[in-house]
C-alpha positions in Angstrom: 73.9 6.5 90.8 71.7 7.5 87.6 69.0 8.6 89.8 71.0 10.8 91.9 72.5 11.9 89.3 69.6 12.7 87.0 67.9 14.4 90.2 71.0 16.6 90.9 72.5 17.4 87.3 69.0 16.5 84.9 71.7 14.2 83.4 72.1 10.7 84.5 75.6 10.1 83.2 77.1 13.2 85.1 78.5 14.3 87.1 79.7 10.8 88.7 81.1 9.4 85.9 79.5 5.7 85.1 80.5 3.1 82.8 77.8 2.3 80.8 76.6 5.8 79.1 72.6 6.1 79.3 71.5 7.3 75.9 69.0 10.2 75.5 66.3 9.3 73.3 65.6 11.2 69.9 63.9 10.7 66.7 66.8 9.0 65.2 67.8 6.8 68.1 65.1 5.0 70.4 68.1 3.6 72.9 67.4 2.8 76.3 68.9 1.7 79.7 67.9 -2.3 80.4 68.3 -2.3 84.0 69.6 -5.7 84.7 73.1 -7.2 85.7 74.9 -6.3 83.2 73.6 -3.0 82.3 72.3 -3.1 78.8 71.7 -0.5 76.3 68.9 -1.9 74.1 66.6 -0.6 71.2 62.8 -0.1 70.4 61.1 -0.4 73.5 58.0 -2.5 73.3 58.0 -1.8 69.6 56.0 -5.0 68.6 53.4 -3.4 71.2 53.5 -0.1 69.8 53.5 -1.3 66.3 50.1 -3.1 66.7 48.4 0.2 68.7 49.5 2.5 66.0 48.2 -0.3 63.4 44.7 0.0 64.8 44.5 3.6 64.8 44.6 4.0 68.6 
């Protein structure tokens, strides 16, 4: 239902109302959708991978 939604609205939580809310991502807030049973909102994607490329100067 994200999908469709997303592809119909350009927001996955609408217009069929879901509920777990899929957070947008901003400067402040690096949520994301975990797709697994349950749905999970989680933080910092791949940030120990990200970390070490910005490190080097990649």
């Amino acid at each position: 239902t994200y999908w469709t939604n997303y592809a119909k609205s350009k927001d996955p939580n609408q217009p069929v109302q879901i509920p777990l809310v899929w957070p947008k991502v901003t400067n402040q807030s690096e949520q994301y959708l975990y797709f697994q049973d349950p749905l999970q909102i989680k933080e910092n994607y791949l940030k120990d991978d990200c970390d070490f490329w910005d490190e080097i100067g990649y």
